[in-house]
Backbone of each chain as ProteinMPNN parsed JSONL, in Angstrom:
{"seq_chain_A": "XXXXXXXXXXXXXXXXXXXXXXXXXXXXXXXXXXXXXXXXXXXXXXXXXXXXXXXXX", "coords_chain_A": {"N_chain_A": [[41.449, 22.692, -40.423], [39.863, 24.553, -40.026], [37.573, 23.725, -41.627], [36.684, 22.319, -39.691], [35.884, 23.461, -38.417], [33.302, 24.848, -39.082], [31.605, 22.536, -39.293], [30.983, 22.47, -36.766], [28.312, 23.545, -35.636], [26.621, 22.299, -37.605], [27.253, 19.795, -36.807], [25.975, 19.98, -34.12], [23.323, 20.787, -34.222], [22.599, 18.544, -35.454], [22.537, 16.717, -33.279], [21.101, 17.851, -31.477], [18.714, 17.762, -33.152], [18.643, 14.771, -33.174], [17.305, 14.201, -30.735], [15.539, 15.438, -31.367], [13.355, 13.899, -30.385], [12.008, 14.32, -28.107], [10.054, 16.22, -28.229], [7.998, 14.411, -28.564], [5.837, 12.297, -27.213], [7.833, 11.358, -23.862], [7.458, 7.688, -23.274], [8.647, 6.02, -21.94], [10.495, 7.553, -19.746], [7.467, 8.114, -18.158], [6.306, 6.127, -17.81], [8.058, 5.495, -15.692], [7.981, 7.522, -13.929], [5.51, 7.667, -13.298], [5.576, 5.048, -11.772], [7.009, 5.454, -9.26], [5.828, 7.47, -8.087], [3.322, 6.526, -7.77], [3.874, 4.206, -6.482], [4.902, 6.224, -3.88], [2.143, 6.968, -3.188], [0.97, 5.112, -2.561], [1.769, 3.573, -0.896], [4.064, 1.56, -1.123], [6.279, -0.872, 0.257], [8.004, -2.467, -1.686], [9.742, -1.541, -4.539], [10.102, -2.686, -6.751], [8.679, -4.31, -9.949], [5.118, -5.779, -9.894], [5.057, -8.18, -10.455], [6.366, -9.708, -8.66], [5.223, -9.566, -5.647], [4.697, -9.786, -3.044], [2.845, -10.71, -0.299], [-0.027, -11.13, -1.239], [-3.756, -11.409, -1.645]], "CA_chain_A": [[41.025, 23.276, -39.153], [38.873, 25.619, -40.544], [36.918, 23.211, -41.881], [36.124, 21.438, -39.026], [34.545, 24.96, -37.033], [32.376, 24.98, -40.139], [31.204, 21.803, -38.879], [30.219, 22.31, -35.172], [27.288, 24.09, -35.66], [26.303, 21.41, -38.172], [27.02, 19.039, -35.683], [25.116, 20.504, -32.516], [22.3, 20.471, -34.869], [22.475, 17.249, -35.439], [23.11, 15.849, -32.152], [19.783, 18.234, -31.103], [17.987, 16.833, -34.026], [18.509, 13.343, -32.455], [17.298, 13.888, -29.538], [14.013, 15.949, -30.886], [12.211, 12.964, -29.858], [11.286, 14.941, -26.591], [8.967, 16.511, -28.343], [7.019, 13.494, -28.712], [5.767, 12.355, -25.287], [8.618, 10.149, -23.725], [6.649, 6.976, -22.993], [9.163, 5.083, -20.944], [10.376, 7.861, -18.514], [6.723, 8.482, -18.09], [5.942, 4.93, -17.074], [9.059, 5.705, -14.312], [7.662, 8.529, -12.988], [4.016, 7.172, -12.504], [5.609, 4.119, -10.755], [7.464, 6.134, -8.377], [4.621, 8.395, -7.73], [2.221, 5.45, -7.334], [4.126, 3.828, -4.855], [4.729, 6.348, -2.529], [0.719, 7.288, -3.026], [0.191, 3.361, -2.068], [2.859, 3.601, 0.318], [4.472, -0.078, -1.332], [7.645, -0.948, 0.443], [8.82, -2.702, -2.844], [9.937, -0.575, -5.849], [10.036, -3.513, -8.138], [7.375, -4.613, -10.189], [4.234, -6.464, -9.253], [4.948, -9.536, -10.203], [6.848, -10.296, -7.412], [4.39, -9.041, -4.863], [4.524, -10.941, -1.757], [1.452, -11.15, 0.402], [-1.857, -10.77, -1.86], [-5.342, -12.413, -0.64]], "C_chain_A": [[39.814, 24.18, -39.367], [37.515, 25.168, -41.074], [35.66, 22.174, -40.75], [35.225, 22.73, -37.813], [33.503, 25.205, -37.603], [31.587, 23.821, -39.399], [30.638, 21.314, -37.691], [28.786, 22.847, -35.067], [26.336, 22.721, -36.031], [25.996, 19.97, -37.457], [25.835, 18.895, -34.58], [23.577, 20.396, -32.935], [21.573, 19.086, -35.339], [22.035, 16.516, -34.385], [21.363, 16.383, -31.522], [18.725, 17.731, -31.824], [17.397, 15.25, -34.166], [17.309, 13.399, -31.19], [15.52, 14.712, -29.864], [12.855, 15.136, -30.611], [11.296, 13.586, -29.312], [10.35, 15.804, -27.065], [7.721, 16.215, -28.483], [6.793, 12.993, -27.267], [7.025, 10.959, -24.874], [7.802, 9.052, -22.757], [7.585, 6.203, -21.782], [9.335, 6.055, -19.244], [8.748, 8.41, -17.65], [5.94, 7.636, -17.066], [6.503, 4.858, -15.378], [8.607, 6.35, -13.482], [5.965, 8.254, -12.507], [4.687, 5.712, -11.578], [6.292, 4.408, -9.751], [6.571, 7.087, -7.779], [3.57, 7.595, -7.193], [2.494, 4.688, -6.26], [4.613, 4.407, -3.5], [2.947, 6.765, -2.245], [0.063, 5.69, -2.07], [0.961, 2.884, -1.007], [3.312, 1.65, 0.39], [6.011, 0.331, -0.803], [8.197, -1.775, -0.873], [9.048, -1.53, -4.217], [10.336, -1.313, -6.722], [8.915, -3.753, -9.029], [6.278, -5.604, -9.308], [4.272, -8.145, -9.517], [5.599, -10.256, -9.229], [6.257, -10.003, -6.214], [4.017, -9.767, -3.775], [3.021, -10.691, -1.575], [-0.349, -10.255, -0.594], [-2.648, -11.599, -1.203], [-6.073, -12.742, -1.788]], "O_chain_A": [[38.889, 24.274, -38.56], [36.513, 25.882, -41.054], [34.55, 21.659, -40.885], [34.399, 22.73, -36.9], [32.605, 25.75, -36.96], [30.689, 24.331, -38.729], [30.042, 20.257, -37.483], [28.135, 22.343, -34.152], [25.575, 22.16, -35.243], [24.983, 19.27, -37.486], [25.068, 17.967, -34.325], [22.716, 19.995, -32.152], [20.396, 18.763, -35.501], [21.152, 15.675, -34.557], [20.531, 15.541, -31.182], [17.779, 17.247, -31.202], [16.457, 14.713, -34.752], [16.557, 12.454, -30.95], [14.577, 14.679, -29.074], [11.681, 15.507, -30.592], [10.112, 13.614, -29.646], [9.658, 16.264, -26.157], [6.712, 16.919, -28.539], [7.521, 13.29, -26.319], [7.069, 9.875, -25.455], [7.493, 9.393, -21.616], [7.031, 5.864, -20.736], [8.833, 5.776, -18.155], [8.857, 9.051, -16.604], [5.287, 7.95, -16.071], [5.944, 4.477, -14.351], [8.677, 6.019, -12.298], [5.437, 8.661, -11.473], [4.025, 5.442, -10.576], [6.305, 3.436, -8.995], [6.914, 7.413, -6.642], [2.951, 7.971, -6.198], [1.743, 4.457, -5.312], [4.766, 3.8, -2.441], [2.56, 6.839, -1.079], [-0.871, 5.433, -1.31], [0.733, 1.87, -0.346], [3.101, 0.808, 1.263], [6.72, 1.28, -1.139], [9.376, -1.428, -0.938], [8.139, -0.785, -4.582], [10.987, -0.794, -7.629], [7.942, -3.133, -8.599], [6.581, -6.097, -8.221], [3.676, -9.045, -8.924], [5.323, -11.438, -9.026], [7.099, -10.297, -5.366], [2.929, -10.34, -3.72], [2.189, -10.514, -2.464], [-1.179, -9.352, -0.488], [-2.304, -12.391, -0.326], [-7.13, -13.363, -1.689]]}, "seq_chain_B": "XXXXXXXXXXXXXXXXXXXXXXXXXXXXXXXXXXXXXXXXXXXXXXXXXXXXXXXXXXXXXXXXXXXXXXXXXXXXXXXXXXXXXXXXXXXXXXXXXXXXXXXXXXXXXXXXXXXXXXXXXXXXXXXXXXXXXXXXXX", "coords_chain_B": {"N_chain_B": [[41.468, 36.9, -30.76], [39.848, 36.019, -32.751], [39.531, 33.641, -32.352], [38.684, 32.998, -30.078], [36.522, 33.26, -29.899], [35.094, 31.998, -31.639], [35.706, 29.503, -29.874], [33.737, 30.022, -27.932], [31.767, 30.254, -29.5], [31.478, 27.465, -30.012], [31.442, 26.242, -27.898], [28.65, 27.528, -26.912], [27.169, 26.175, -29.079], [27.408, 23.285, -28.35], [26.618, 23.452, -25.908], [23.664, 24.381, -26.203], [23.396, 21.512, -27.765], [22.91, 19.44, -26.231], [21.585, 20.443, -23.649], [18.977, 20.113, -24.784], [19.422, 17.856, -24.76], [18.815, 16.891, -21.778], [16.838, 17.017, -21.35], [15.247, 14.496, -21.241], [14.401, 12.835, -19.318], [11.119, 12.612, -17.296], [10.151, 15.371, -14.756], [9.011, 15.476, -12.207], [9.573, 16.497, -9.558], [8.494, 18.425, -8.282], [6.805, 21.287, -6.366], [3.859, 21.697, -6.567], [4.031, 19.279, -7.413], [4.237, 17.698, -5.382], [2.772, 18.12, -3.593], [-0.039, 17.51, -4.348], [0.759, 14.452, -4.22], [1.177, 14.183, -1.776], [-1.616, 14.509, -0.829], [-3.213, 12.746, -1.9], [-1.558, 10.606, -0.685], [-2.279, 10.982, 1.841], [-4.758, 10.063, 1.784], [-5.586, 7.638, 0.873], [-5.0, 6.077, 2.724], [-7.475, 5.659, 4.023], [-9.184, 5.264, 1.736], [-7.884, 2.587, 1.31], [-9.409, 0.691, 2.584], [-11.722, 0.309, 1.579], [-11.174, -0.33, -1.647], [-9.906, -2.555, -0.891], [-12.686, -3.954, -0.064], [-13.928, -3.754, -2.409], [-15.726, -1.667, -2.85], [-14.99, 0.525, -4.078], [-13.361, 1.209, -7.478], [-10.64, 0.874, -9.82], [-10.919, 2.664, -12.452], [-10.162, 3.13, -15.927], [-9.759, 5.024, -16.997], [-7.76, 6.446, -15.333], [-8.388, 7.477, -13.233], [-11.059, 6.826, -10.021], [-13.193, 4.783, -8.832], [-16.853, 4.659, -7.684], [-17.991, 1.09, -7.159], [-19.3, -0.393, -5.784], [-21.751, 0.422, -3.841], [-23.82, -0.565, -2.421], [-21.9, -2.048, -0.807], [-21.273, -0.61, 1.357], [-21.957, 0.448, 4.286], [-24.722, 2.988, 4.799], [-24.18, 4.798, 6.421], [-21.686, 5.804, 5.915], [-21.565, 5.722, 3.219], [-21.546, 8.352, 2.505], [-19.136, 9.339, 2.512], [-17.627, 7.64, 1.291], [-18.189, 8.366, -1.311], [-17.487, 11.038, -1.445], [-14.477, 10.841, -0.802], [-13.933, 9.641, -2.792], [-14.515, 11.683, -5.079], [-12.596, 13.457, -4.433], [-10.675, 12.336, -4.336], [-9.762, 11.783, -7.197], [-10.742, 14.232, -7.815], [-7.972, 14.983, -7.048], [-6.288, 13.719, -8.731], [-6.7, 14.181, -11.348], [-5.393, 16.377, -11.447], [-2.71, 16.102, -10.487], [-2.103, 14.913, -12.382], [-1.937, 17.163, -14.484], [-0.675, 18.669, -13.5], [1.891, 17.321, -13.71], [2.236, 17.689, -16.287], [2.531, 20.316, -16.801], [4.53, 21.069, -15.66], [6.334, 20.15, -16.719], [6.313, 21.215, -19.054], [4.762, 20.878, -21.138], [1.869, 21.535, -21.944], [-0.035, 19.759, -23.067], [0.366, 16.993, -22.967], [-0.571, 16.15, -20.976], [-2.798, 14.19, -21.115], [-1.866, 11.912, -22.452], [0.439, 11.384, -20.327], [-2.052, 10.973, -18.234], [-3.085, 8.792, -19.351], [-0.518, 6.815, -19.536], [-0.108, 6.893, -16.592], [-3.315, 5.279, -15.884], [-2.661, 2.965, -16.987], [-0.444, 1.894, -15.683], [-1.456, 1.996, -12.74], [-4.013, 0.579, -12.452], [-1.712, -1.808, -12.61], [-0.117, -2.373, -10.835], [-2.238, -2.538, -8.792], [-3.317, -4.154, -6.071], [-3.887, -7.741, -5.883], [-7.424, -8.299, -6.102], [-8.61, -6.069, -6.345], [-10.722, -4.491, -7.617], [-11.283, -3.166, -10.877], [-12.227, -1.165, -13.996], [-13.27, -1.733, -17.076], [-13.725, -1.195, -20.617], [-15.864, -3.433, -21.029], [-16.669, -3.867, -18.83], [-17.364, -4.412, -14.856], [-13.895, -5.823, -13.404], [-12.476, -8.084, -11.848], [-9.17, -8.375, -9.981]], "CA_chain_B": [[40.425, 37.557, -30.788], [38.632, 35.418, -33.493], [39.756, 32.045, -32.067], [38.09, 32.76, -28.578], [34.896, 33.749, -30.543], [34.837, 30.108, -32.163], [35.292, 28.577, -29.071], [32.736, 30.914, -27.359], [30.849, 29.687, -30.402], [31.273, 26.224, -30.197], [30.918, 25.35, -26.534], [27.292, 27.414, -27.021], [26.69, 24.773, -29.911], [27.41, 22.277, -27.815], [25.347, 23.821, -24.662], [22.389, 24.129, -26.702], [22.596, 20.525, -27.78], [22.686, 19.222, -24.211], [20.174, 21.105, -23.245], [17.575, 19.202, -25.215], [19.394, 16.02, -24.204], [18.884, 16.755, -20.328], [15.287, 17.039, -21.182], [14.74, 13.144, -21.426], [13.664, 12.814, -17.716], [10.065, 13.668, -16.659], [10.182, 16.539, -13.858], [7.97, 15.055, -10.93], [9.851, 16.877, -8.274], [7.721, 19.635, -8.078], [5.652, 21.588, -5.173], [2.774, 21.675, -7.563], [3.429, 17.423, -7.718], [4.305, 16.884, -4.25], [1.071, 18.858, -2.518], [-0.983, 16.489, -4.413], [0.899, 13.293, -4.054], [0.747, 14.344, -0.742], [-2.95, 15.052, -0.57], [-3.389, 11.135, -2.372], [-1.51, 9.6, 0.435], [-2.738, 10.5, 2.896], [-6.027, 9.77, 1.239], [-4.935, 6.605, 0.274], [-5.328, 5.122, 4.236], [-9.437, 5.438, 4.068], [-9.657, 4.495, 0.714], [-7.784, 1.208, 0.816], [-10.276, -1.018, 2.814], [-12.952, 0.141, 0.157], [-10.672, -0.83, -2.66], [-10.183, -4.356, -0.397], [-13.589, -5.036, 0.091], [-14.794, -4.256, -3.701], [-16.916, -0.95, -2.696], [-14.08, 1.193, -4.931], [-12.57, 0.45, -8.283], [-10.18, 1.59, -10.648], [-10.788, 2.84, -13.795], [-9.163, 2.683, -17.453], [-8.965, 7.062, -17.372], [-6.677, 7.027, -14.709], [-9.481, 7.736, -12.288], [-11.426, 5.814, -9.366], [-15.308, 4.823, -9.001], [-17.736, 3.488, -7.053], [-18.061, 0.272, -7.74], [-20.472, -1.377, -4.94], [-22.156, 1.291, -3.117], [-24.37, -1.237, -1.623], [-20.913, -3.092, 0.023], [-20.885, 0.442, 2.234], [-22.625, 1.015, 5.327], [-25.619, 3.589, 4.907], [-23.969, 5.801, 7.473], [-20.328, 5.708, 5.448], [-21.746, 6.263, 1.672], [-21.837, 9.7, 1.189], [-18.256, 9.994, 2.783], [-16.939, 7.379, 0.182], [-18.587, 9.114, -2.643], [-16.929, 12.41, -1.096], [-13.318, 10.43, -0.863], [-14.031, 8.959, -4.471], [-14.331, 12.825, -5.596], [-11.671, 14.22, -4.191], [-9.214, 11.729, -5.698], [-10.648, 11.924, -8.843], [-9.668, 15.886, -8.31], [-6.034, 15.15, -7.05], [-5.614, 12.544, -9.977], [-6.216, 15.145, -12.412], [-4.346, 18.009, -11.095], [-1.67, 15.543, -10.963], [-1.679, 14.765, -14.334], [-1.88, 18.156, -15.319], [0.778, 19.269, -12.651], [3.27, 17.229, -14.112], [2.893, 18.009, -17.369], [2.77, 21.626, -16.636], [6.243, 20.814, -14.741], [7.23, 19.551, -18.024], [6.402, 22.193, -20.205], [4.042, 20.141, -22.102], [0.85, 20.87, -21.116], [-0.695, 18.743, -24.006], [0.947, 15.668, -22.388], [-1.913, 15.554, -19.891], [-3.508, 12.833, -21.889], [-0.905, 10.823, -22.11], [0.712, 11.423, -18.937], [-3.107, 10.296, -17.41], [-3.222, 6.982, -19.864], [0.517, 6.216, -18.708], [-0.94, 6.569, -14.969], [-3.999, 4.478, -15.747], [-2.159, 1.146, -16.945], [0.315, 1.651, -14.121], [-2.547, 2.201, -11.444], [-4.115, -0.844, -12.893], [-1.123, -3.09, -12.725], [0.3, -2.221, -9.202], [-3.084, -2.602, -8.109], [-2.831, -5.1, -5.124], [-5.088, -8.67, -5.912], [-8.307, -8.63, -5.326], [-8.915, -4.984, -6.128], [-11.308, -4.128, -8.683], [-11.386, -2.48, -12.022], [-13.744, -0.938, -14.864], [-13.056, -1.663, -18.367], [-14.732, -1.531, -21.233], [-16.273, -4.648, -20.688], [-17.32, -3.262, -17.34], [-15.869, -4.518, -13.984], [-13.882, -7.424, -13.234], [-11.434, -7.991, -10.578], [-7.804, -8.835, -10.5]], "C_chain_B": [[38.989, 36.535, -31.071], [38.764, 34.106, -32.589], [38.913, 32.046, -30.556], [36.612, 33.308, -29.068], [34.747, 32.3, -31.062], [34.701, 29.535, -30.829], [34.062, 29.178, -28.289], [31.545, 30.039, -28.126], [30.748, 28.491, -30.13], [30.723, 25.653, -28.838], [29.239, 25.888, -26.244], [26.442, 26.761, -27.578], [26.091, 23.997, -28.919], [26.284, 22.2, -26.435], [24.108, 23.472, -24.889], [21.661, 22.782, -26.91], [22.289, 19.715, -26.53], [21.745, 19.545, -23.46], [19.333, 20.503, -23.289], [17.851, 18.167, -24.964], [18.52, 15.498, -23.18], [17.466, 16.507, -20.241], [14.717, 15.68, -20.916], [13.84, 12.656, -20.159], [12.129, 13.969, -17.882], [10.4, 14.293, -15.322], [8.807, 16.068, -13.114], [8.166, 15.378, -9.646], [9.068, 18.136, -8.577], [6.696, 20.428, -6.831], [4.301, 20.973, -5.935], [2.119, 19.993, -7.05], [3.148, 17.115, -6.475], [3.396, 17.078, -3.076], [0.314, 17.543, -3.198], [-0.644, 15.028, -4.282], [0.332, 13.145, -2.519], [-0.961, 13.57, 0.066], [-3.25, 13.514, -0.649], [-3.061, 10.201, -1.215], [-1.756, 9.502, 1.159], [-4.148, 9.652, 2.645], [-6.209, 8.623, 1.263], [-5.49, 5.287, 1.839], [-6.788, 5.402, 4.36], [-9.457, 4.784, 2.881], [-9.033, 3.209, 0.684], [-8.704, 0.399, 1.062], [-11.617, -0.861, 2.069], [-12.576, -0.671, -1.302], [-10.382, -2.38, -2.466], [-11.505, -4.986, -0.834], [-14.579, -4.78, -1.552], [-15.829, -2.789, -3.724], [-16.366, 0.294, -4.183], [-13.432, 0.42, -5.957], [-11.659, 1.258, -9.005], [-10.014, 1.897, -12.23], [-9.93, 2.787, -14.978], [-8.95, 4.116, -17.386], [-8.246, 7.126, -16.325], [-7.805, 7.341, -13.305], [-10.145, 6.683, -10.951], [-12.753, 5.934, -9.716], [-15.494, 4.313, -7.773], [-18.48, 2.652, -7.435], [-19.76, -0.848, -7.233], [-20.945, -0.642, -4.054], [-23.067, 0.665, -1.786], [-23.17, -2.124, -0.356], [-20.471, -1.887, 1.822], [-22.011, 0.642, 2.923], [-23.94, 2.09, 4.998], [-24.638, 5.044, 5.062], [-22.611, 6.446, 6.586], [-20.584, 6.015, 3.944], [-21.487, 7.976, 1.376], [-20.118, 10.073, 1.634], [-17.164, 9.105, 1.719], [-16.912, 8.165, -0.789], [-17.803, 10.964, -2.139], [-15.334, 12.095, -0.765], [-13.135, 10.311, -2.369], [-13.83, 10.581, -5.164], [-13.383, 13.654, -5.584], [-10.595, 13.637, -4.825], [-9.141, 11.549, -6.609], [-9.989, 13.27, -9.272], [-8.245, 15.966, -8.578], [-5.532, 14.48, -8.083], [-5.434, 13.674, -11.152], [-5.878, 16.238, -12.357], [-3.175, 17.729, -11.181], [-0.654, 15.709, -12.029], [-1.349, 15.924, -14.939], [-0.549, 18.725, -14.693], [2.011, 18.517, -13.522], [3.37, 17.321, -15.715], [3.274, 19.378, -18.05], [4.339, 21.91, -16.153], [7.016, 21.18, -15.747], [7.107, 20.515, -19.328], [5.817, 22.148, -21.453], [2.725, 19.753, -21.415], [-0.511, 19.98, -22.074], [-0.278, 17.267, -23.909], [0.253, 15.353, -21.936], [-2.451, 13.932, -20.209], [-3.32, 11.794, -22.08], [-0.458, 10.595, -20.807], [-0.596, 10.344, -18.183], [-2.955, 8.967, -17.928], [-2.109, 6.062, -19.109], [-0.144, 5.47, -17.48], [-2.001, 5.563, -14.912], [-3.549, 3.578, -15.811], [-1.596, 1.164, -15.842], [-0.588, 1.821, -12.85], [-2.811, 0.531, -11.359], [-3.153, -2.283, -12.349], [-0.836, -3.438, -11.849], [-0.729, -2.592, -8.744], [-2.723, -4.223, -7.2], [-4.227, -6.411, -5.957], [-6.483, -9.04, -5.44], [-9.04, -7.107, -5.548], [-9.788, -5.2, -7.637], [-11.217, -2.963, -9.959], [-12.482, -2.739, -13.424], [-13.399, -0.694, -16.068], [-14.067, -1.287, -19.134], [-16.549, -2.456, -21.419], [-17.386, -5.018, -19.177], [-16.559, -3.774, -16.122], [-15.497, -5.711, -14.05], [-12.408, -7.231, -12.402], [-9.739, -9.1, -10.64], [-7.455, -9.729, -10.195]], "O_chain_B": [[37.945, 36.284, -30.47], [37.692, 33.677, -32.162], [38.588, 30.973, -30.049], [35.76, 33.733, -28.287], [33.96, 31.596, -30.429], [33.603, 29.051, -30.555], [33.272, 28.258, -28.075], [30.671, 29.359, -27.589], [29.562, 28.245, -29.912], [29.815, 24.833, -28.704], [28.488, 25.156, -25.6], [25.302, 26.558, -27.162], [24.907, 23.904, -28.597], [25.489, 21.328, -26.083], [23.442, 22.652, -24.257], [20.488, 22.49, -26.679], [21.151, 19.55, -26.092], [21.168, 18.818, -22.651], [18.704, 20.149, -22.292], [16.982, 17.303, -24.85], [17.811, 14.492, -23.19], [16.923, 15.924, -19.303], [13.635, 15.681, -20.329], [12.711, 12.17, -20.222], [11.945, 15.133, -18.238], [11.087, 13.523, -14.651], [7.686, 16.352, -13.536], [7.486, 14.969, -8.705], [9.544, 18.759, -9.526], [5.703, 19.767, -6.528], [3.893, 19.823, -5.767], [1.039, 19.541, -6.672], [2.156, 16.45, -6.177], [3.287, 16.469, -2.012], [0.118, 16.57, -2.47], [-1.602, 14.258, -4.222], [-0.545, 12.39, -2.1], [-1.266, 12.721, 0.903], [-3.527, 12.945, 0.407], [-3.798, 9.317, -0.776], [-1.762, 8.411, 1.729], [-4.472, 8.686, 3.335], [-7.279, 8.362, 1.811], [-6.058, 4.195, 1.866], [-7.029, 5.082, 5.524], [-9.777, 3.597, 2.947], [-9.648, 2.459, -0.075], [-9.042, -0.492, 0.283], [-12.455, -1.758, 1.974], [-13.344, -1.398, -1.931], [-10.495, -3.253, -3.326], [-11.672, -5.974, -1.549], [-15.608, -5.396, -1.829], [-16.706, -2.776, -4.588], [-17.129, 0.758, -5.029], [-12.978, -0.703, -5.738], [-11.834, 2.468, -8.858], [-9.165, 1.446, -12.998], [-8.823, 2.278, -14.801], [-7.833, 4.478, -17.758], [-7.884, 8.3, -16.247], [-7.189, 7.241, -12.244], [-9.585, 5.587, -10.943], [-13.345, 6.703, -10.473], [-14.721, 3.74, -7.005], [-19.537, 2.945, -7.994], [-20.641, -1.508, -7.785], [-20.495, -1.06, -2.987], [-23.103, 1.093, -0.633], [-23.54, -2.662, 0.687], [-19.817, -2.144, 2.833], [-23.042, 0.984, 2.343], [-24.625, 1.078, 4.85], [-24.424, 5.958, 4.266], [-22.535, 7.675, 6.609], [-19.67, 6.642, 3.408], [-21.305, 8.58, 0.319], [-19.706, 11.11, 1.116], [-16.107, 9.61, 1.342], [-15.878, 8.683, -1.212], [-17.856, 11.894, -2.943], [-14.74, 13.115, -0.417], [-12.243, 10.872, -3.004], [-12.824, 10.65, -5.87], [-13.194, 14.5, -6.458], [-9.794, 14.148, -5.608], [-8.13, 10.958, -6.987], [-9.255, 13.575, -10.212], [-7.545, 16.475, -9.453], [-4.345, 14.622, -8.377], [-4.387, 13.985, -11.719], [-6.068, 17.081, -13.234], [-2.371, 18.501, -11.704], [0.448, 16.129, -12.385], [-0.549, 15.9, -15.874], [0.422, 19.14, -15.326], [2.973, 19.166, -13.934], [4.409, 17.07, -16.325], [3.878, 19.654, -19.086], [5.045, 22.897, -16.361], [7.918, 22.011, -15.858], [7.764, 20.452, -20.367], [6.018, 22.829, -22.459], [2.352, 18.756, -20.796], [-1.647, 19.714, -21.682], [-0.608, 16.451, -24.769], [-0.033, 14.172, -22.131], [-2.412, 12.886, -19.56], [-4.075, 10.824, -22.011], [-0.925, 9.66, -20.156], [-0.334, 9.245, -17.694], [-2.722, 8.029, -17.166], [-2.326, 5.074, -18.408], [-0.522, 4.316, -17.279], [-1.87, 4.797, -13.957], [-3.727, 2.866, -14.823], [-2.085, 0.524, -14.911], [0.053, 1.68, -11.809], [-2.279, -0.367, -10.705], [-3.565, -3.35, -11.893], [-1.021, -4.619, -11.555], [-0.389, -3.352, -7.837], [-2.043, -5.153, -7.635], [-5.268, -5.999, -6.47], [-6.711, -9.89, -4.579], [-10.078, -6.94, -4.907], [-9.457, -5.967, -8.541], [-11.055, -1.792, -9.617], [-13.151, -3.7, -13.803], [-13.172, 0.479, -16.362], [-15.179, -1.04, -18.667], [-17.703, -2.179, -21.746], [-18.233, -5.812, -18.766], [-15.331, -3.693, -16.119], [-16.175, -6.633, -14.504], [-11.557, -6.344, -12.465], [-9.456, -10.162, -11.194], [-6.362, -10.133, -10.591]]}, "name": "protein", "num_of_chains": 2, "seq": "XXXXXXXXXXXXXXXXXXXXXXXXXXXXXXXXXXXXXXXXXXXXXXXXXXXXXXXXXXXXXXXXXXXXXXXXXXXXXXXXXXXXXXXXXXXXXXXXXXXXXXXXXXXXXXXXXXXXXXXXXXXXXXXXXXXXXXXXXXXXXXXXXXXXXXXXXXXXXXXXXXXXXXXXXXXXXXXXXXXXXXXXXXXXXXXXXXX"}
């Protein structure tokens, strides 16, 4: 038991250590948030991608 | 005594790492963001039938141009080139807004590149853009 409270710290450190990605720029939710931003700027009723893009000219 | 000091301890562990999890999401709800998305959309209804007919393009920095100055009226040029500027401003206040959001304001750079491919790709058919290469249309 004692052993294992030794080990949470160790843990939490870990688990934060995973995740210090976020200090690197996160590329995907980045992509999310410019295509949500872009289509209400373009005011697109789809929120899928473009390749499905009904009426072009 | 001690045993409610461990857990005290541990569930702040655990807080802490969580913390940096929650971070994974960019932060785009913002006044900061949503004045200038704002500002863009409305913007957005003059500038499309320039970006239709070829007079506007969109750049590789995340930015717009003028592409065909000659495709614009006389009378209507200096108010493109005075649309073209202003969204040029809101683009990079944007950029900077949300990475100021984010707490990373050395993101900008990225953040803008992100925005450029995705400008780019959404772009409707027929719209123009300015590579390297110079322009060429979608």
């Amino acid at each position: 038991m004692k052993k294992m409270w030794m080990l949470l710290p160790v843990a939490a450190f870990a688990l934060s250590a995973c995740v210090t990605i976020n200090i690197y720029f996160p590329a995907a939710a980045a992509e999310k948030a410019a295509d949500k931003i872009i289509e209400e700027v373009w005011q697109m009723q789809q929120s899928d991608k473009p390749a499905t893009v009904k009426e072009t000219k | 005594m001690k045993s409610l000091l461990k857990n005290l301890f541990a569930l702040l562990s655990l807080l802490a790492a969580f913390n940096v999890y929650a971070a994974a999401d960019l932060e785009v709800n913002t006044p900061g963001v949503n004045a200038v998305k704002n500002s863009m959309q409305a913007r957005h209804g003059q500038l499309s039938a320039y970006y239709d007919s070829g007079a506007v393009g969109l750049t590789m920095d995340g930015m717009i141009a003028v592409r065909d100055a000659g495709s614009v009226p006389l009378a209507a040029r200096q108010t493109v080139n005075a649309l073209v500027a202003a969204e040029n401003q809101d683009r990079s206040a944007l950029y900077a807004e949300i990475a100021n959001a984010n707490g990373h304001p050395e993101w900008q750079a990225e953040i803008r590149s992100t925005f450029a491919q995705r400008w780019i790709q959404r772009a409707q058919r027929g719209w123009w853009v300015l590579s390297n290469n110079g322009w060429s249309q979608k």
